[in-house]
C-alpha positions in Angstrom: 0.0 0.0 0.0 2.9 2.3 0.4 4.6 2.0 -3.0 1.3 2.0 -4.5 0.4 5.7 -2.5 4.2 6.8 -3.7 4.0 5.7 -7.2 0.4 6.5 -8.0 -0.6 9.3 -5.7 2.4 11.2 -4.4 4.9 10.9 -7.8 2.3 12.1 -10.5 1.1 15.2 -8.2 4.7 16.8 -7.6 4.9 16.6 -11.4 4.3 20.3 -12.0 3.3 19.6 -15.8 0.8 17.1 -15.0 -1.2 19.1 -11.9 -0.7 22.8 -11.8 -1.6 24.7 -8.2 -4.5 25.8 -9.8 -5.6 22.5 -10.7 -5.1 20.7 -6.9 -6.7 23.7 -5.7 -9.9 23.3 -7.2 -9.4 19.3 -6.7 -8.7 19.5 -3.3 -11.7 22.0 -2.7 -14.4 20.3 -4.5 -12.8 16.9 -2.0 -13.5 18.9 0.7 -17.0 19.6 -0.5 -17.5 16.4 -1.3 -17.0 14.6 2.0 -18.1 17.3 3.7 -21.4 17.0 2.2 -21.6 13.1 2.7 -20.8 14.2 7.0 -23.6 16.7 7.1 -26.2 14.3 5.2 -24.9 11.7 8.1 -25.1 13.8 10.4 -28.7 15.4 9.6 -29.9 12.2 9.3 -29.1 10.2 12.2 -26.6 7.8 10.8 -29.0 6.8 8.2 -30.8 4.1 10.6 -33.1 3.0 7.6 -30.3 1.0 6.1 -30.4 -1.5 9.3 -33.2 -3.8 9.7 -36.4 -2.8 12.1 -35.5 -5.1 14.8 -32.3 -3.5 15.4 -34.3 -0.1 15.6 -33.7 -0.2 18.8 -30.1 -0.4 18.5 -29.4 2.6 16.9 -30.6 5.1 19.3 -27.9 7.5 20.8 -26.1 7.4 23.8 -26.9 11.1 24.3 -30.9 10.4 23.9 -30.8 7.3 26.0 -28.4 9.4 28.8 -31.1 12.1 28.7 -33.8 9.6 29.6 -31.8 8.7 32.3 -32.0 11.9 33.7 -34.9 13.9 32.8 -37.5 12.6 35.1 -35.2 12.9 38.2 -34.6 16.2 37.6 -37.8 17.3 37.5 -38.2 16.4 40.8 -35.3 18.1 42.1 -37.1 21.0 41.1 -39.5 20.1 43.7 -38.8 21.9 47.6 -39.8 20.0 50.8 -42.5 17.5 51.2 -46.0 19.3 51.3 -47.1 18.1 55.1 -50.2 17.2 54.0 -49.0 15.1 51.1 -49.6 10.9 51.5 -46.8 8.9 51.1 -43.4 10.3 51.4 -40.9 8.7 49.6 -37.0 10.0 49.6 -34.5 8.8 47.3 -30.8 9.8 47.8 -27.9 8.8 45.5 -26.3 9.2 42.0 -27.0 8.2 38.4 -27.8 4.9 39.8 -30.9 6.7 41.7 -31.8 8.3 38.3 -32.3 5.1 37.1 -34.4 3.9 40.1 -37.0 7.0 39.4 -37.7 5.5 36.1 -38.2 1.8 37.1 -40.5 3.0 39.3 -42.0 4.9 36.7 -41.9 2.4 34.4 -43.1 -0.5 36.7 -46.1 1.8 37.8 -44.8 1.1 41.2 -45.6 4.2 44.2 -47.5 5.8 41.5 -49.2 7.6 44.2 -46.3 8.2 46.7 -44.7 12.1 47.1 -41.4 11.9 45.6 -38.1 13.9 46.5 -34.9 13.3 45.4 -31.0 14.3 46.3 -28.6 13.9 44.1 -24.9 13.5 45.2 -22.6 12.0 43.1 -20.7 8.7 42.3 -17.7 10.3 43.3 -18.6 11.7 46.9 -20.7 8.5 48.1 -23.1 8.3 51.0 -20.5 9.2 53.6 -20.7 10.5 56.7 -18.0 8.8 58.7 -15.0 10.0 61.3 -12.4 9.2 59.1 -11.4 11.9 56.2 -12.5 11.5 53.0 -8.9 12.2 51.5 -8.1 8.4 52.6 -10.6 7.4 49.7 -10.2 10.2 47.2 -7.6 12.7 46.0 -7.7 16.0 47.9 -8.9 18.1 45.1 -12.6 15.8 44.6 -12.6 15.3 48.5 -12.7 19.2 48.7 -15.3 19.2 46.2 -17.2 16.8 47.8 -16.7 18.8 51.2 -17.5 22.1 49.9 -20.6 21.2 48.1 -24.2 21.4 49.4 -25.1 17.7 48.8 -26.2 17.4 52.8 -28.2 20.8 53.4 -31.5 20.0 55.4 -31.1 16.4 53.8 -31.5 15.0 57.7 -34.6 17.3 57.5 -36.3 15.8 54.8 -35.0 11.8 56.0 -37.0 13.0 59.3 -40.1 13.8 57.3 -39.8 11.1 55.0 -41.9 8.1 54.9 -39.7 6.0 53.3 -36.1 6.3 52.0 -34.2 4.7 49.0 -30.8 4.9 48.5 -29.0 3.9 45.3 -26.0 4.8 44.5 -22.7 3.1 42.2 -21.3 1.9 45.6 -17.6 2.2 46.2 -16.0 -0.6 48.5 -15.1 1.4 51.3 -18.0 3.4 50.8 -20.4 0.4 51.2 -18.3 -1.2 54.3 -19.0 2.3 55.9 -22.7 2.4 55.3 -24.3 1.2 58.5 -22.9 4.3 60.2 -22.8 7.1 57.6 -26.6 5.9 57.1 -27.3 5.8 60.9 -25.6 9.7 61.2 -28.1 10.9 58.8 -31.0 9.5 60.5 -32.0 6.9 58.0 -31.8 4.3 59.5 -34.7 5.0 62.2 -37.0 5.0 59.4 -39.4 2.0 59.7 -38.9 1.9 55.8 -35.6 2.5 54.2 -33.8 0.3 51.6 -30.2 0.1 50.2 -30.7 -0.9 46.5 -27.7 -2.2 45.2 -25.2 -2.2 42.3 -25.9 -3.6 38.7 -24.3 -4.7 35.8 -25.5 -6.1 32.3 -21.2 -6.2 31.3 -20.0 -4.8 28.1 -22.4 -4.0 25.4 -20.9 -3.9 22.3 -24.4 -3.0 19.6 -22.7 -3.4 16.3 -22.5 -7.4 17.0 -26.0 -7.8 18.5 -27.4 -5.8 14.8 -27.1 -10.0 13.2 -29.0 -11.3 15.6 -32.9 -12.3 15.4 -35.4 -10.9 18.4 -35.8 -14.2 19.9 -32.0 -14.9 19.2 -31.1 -11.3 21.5 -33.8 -12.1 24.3 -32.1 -16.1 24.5 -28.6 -14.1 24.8 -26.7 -14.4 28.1 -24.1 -11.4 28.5 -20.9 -12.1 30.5 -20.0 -9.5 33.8 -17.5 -9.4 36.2 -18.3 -10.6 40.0 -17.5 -7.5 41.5 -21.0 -6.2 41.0 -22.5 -9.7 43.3 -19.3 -8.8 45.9 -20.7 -5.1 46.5 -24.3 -6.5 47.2 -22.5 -8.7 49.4 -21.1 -5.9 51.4 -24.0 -3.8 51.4 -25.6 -6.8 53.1 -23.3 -7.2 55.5 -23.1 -3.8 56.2 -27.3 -3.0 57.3 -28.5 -6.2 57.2 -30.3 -8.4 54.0 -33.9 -7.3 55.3 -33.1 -3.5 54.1 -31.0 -4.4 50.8 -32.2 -4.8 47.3 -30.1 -6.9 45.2 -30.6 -5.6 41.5 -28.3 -7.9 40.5 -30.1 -10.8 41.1 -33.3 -9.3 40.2 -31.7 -8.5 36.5 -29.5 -11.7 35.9 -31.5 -14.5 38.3 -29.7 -16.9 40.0 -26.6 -17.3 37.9 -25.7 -12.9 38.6 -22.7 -13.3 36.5 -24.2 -13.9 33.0 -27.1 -11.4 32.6 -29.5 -11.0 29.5 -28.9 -7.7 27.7 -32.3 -8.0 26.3 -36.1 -8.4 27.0 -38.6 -11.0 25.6 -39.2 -8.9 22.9 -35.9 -8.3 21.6 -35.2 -4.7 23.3 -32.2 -3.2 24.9 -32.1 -3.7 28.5 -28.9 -1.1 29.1 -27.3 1.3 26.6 -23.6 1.3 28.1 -23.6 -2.0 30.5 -24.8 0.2 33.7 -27.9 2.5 33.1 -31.4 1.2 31.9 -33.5 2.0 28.8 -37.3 2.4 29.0 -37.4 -0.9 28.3 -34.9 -1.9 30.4 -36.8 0.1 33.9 -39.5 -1.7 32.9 -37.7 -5.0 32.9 -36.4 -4.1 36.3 -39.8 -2.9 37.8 -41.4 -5.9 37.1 -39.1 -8.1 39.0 -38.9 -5.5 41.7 -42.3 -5.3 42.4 -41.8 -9.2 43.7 -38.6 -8.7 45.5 -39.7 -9.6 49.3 -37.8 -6.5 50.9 -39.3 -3.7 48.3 -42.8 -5.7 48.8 -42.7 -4.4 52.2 -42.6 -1.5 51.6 -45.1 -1.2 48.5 -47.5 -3.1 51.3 -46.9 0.1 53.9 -47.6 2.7 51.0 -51.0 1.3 50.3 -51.9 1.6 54.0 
């Protein structure tokens, strides 16, 4: 490929009696033009998705527009200001993209479809924390102080207090999770009747150019490896406050074998864009199986009271 670039492309053009400057000039321009053309027609078309088959649809939606419906409902309730005292249920969640997930699946699962809902973000990075020993011993200095000086924690204890229930969910951290029976118990959670830990999930590596050959049925049979140190956090978290006030989404997902989970549902849609965070079809996947977890049962049984 060299010698055929050197003999064919780069020898005839620095012969000046062949190409003139003019000449590559208006070549090189009307290149330009050319695939310049071919990226904006990409680009204002999506990719071109008709050229892929309608089962793969599905497949072809963006990470930006799958990201935003990760997001979008949450945030509109963190628009929302305390709970309204004469409100019914009150339900609290508290945690990062992980809890922006959870919003959905109970969206999506029509679960607490009557329940009050606030949220609190804080971040992957900063944890549920709240223990004696300095956060700098977990993270650099620089996010520690940015965890530090934020105002993740105003009047959360507050609205725990007023809560009726509380869900935390969160991309647990090891030492984060080992921790969690006290930072929880500082912030007053844990003398809620109702509060759950839901716990870290994993569909492993999605890689959606090799699933576009498959057939529906062959994507919902399909079995996607993941690494154990999803089922080794729940562990912890268990550990940590106790399996009566832990959700395993893990299990829920991927059933009894938690380390070979299906990417896909019956019908042949995407359970999880990038391995971590669920689709619409995906929360609705979840919900369904949530609704039957014994621990989150509980608390759907006090909400209807």
């Amino acid at each position: 490929l060299a010698y055929v670039s050197w003999r064919f492309v780069e020898q005839p053009f620095r012969d000046r009696k062949r190409f003139g400057r003019k000449w590559i000039f208006t070549f090189s321009v009307a290149g330009i033009a050319v695939f310049a053309t071919v990226a904006a027609l990409g680009y204002q078309y999506k990719g071109l998705p008709s050229r892929f088959p309608q089962r793969d649809a599905d497949l072809l939606v963006s990470f930006e527009e799958r990201g935003q419906y990760v997001m979008s409902r949450h945030q509109s309730y963190q628009k929302a200001g305390p709970f309204d005292s004469k409100s019914g249920f009150k339900l609290l969640i508290i945690g990062d993209s992980y809890s922006q997930d959870l919003v959905n699946v109970l969206h999506e699962g029509q679960l607490l479809r009557n329940a009050n809902i606030r949220v609190r973000f804080i971040p992957k990075l900063c944890q549920v924390y709240q223990g004696d020993e300095p956060l700098t011993k977990f993270i650099k200095p620089g996010e520690a102080r940015q965890c530090s000086d934020s105002n993740y924690y105003d009047g959360l204890k507050e609205l725990v207090a007023e809560a009726d229930a509380v869900l935390v969910a969160l991309s647990w951290q090891k030492w984060a999770a080992e921790r969690l029976a006290v930072s929880l118990e500082r912030l007053g959670i844990t003398s809620r009747a109702n509060y759950i830990v839901i716990g870290v999930k994993s569909v492993g590596y999605i890689n959606r150019a090799a699933y576009t050959r498959m057939s529906s049925s062959e994507k919902s049979a399909y079995r996607n490896p993941v690494a154990s140190d999803r089922t080794k956090l729940n562990l912890i978290l268990a550990q940590s406050v106790g399996d009566s006030h832990v959700v395993d989404l893990q299990a829920l997902i991927c059933g009894p074998s938690a380390e070979r989970c299906p990417l896909f549902d019956e019908q042949g849609a995407l359970l999880s864009h990038d391995g971590y965070h669920l689709t619409a079809a995906g929360a609705r996947y979840l919900g369904e199986r949530l609704a039957k977890d014994p621990v989150f049962a509980r608390l759907l049984s006090a909400a209807e009271r």
